[in-house]
N, C-alpha and C positions, 0 to 999 in steps of 0.2 A: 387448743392445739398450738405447738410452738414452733414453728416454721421460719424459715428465713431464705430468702433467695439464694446468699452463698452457702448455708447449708445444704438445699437442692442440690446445688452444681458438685458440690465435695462429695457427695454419698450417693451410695445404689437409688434407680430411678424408683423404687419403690419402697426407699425410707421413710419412714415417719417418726419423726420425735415429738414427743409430747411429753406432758406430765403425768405420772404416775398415780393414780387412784390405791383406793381400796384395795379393787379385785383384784389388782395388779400385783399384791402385794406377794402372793407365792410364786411368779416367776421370777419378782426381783431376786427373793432370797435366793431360790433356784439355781440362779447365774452369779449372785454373789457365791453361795459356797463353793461354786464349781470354779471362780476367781482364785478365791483363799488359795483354795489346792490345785490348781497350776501355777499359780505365780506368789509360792510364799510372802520373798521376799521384796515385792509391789504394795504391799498391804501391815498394816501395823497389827492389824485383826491377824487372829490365827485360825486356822480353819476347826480345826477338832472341835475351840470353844463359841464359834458361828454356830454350825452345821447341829448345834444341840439346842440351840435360838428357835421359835417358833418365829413366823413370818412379823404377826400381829408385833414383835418387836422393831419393827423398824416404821413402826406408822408414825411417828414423830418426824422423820424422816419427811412425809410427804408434805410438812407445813400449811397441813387443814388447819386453818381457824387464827393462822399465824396475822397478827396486823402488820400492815403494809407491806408483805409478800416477802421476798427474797433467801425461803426456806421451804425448799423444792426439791423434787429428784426429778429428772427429766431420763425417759426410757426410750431406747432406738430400736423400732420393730420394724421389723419384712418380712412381711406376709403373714404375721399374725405369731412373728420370733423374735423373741427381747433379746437383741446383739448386744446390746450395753448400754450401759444407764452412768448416770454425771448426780450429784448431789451436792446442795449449797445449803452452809448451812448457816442459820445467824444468829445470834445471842440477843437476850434481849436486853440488858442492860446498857442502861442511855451511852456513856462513853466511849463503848465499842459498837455501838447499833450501827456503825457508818460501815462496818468490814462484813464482807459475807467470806466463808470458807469453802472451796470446793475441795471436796471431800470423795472417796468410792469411786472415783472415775475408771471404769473399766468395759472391756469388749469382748468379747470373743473371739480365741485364739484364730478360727474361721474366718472370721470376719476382718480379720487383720490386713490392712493395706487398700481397704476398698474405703476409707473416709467418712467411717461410721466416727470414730472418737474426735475425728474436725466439725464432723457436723454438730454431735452432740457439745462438745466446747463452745462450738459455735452460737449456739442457743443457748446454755446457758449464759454466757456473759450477757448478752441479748436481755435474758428473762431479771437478770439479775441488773441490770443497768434501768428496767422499766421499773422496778422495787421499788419501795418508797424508801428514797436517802443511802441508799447502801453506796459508795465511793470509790473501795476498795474490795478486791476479789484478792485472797491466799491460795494456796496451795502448800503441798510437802510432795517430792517425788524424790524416789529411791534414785542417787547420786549414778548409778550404774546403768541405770535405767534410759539408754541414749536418747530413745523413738521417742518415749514419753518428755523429754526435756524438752528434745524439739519442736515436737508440738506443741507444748505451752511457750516454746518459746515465738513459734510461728504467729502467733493468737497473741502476744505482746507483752505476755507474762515478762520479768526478770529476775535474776536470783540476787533476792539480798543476804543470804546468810547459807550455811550449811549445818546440819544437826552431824556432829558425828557419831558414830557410834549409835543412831535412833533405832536402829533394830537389830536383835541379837536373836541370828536362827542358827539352832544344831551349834551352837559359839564361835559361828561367825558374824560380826559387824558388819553391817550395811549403814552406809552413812545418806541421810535427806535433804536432798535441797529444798534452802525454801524459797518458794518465788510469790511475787507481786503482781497485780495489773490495778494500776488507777484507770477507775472507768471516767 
């Protein structure tokens, strides 16, 4: 289980962040489809061609059997309710094995404002800093996107670049920032 003192303090007194199993794997998708389609343009995924995905497609995702760790999803439940889930994810090829990307960072429209996505942040950099060798944590967040900025930006992140034009919904452009943390 993945826990940390300031994630306690940031999130509801009955959070639990942990890593994501198996079983776990139809409420992640659950909450991802229901992501897609609230928040198109937060996501590069589109919902229609997720929501036709079986669960068992994102098991790579959980980083079983991954050597030296740092390819993970980590899920935020209360009371036995997956609010949101964060994913890192890493490559294996030696040159870039030093970067982990988080990826799928999302929450529940509900849940919004009660420090479920600080905590989860939170823990992952945490889970991803204990990883063997990983340096560097990515990110991409939709440029319009304030709350989310902030928050990575709270957590130490910085933006080295901007994608623009990275997502074209209904033909409009949404341009992504892309941010850094050296761990």
């Amino acid at each position: 289980m993945i826990s940390s003192d300031s994630a306690r303090r940031a999130a509801p007194e009955l959070l639990v962040i942990r890593t994501l199993d198996v079983v776990d794997l139809p409420a992640y998708k659950a909450l991802r489809d229901a992501m897609l389609h609230a928040f198109p343009d937060a996501f590069t995924s589109d919902a229609h061609t997720e929501s036709r995905k079986p669960a068992e497609v994102y098991l790579p995702r959980l980083g079983l059997g991954q050597p030296g760790g740092g390819q993970f999803t980590l899920g935020a439940w209360d009371d036995g309710e997956l609010l949101g889930a964060l994913t890192c994810e890493r490559e294996n090829r030696a040159k870039v094995r030093h970067i982990g990307h988080i990826v799928g960072m999302m929450v529940q429209a509900q849940a919004a404002g009660r420090g479920v996505g600080r905590a989860l942040l939170a823990a992952g950099i945490e889970q991803a800093r204990a990883a063997d060798g990983i340096e560097l944590l990515t990110l991409s967040v939709t440029s319009t996107n304030r709350r989310a900025v902030r928050l990575y930006e709270g957590a130490g992140f910085v933006r080295y670049g901007t994608l623009k034009h990275a997502i074209k919904l209904d033909g409009i452009y949404h341009d992504k920032d892309l941010m850094s943390l050296a761990l």
